[in-house]
C-alpha positions as CSV (number, residue, x, y, z in Angstrom):
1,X,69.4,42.7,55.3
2,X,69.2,41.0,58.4
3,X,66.5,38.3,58.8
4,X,65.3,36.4,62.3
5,X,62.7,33.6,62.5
6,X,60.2,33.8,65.8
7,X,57.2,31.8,66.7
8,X,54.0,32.7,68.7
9,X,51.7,30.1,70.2
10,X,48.2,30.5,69.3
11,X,45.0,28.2,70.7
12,X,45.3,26.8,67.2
13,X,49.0,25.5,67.0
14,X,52.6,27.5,66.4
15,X,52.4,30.1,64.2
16,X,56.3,30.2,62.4
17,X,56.6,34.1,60.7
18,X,59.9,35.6,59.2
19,X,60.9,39.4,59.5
20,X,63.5,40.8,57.8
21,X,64.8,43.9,57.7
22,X,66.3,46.3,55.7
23,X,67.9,49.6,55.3
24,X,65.8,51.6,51.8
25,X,67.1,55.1,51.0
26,X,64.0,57.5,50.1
27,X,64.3,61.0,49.7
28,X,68.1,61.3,51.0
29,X,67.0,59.8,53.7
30,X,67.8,56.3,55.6
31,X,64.5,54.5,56.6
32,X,63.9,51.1,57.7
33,X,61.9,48.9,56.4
34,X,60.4,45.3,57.9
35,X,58.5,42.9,55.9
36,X,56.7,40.0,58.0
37,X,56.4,36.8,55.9
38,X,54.5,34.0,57.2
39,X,56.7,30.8,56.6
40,X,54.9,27.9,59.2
41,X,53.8,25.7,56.3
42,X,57.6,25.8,55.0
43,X,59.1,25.5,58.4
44,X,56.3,22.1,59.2
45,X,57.2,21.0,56.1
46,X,60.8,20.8,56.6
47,X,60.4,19.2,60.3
48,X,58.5,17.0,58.8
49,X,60.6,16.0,56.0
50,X,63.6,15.8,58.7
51,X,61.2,13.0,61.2
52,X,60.4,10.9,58.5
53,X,64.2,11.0,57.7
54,X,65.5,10.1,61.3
55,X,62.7,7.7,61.5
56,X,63.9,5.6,58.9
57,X,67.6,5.7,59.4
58,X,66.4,4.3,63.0
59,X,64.8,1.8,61.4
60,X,66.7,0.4,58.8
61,X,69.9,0.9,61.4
62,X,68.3,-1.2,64.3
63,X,67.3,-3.6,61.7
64,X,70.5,-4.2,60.8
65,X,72.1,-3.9,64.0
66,X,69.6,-6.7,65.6
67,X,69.6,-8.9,62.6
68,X,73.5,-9.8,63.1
69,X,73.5,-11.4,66.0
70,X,70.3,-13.2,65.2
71,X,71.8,-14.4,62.0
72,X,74.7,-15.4,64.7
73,X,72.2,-17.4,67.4
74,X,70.8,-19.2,64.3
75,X,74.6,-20.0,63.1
76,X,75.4,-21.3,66.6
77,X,72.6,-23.6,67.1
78,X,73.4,-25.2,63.3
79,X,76.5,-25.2,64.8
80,X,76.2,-27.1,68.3
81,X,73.2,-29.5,67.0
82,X,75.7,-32.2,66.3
83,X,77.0,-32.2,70.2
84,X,73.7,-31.8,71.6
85,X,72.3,-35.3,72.5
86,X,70.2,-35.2,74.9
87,X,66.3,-35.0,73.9
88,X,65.8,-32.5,76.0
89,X,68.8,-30.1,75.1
90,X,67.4,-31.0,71.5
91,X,64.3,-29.6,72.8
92,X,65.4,-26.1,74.0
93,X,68.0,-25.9,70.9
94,X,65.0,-26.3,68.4
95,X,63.2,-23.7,70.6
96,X,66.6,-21.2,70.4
97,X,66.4,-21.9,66.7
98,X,62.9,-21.5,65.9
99,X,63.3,-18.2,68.5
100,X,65.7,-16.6,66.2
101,X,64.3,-17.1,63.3
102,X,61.1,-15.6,64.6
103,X,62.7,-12.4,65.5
104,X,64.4,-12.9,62.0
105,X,61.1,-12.4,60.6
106,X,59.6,-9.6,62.8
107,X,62.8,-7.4,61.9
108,X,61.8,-8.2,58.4
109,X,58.5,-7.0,59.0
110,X,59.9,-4.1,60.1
111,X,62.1,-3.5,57.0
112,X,58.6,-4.6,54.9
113,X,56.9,-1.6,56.5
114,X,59.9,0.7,55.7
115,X,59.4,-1.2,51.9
116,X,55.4,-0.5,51.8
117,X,55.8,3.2,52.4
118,X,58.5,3.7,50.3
119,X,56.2,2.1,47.5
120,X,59.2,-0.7,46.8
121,X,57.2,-3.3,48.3
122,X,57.5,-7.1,46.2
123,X,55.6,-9.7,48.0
124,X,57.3,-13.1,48.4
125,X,54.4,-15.6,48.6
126,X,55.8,-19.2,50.6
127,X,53.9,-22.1,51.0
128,X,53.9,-23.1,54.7
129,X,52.6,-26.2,57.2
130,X,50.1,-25.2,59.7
131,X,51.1,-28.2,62.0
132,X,55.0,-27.0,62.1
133,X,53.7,-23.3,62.1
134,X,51.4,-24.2,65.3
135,X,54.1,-26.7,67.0
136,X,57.1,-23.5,66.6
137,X,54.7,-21.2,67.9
138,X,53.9,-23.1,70.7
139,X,57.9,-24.2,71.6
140,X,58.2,-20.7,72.6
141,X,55.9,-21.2,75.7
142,X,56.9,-25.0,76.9
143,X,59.8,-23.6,78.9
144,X,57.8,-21.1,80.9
145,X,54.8,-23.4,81.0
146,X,56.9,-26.4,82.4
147,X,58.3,-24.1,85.0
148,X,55.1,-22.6,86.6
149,X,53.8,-26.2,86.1
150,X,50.9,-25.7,83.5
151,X,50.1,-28.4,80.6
152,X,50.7,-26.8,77.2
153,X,48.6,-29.3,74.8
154,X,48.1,-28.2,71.3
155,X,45.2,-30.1,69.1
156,X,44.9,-29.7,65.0
């Protein structure tokens, strides 16, 4: 039995049918015989199944792979803090540092998405301040503002 999967394009989508054939013996004689199966839904199904798979080995892979040398940027500005002493090289290692922690938290809400449609999902509820929530925030930008020249003034 010999069996070959072919496609057709309709105005509707790809239409996925299976035709096998064989060899039946009827009356002495040798006839052949095809049967056409329609297998698209299996076929979608399968693609499907193999997406969602690849999707989430991308994920969790780049999650992992950028949340190393975040982890490391973090380490390195715990690190150097003690030599840094100058307020102003204090001032772009607390933005590095609240930086990388940022993107920390972004690839987590990446994994938490992975987590949600998986069904795992545990929330972890943390109190927080506003006014160091607001002043972290707003470290990312001082940089950029103080080079183009533009006041950066925050008020809560």
């Amino acid at each position: 039995m010999k069996e070959a999967v072919y496609n057709i394009q309709t105005q509707t989508g790809i239409l996925y049918f299976e035709i096998q054939r064989t060899s039946v013996h009827l009356n002495f004689e040798e006839h052949e015989l095809f049967l056409i199966k329609d297998v698209t839904e299996t076929i979608l199904s399968e693609r499907n199944k193999n997406e969602k798979y690849y999707q989430e080995l991308l994920l969790l892979s780049a999650s992992h792979e950028l949340r190393t040398p975040l982890n490391a940027s973090i380490q390195m500005g715990e690190l150097i803090e003690p030599y840094v002493t100058h307020p102003e090289g204090k001032k772009y290692l607390r933005i590095l540092k609240n930086s990388s922690r940022l993107m920390i938290f972004l690839v987590n809400d990446m994994l938490d998405l992975y987590q949600i449609k998986a069904g795992k999902l545990t929330l972890n509820i943390q109190g927080f301040k506003i006014r160091d929530l607001v002043e972290s925030t707003l470290d990312t930008f001082i940089v950029q503002c103080e080079h183009k020249n533009v006041l950066l003034l925050n008020e809560i």
